[in-house]
N, C-alpha and C positions, 0 to 999 in steps of 0.2 A: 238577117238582123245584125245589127255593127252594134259594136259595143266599144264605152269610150272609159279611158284610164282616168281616176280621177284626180290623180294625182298629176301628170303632164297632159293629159289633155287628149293624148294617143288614141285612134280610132283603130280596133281591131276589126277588119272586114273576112268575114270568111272568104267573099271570093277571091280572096287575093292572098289568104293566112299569113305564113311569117316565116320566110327564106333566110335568115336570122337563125332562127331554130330548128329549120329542118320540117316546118306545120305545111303541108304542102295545099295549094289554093282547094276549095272546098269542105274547109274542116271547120263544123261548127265550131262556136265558139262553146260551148258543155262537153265538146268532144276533148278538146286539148286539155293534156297530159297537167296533173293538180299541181304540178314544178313549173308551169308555165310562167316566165316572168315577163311585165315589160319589153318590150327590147328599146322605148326611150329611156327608161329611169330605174328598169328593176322592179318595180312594185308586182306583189303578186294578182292573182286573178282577183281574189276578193276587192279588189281596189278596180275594179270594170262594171259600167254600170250600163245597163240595155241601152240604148238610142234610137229615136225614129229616122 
């Protein structure tokens, strides 16, 4: 399941996580750490909304 920032528009893909942060590919996205921001804009998780 991807989930998209709603604020830039950012598609967080688990298979792919966030080498940015150190989220290595396969980490849901409930898994990653509650300081998790953006890596377009900053916005926290609460600003990620499910996607099909």
């Amino acid at each position: 399941m991807k989930y998209k920032c709603k604020v830039c528009e950012y598609i967080y893909d688990p298979a792919v996580g966030d080498s940015t942060q150190g989220i290595n590919p396969g980490t849901d996205f409930e898994a990653l750490p509650d300081d998790w921001l953006c890596p377009e804009c900053g916005a926290p998780k609460e600003e990620f909304e499910l996607i099909n």
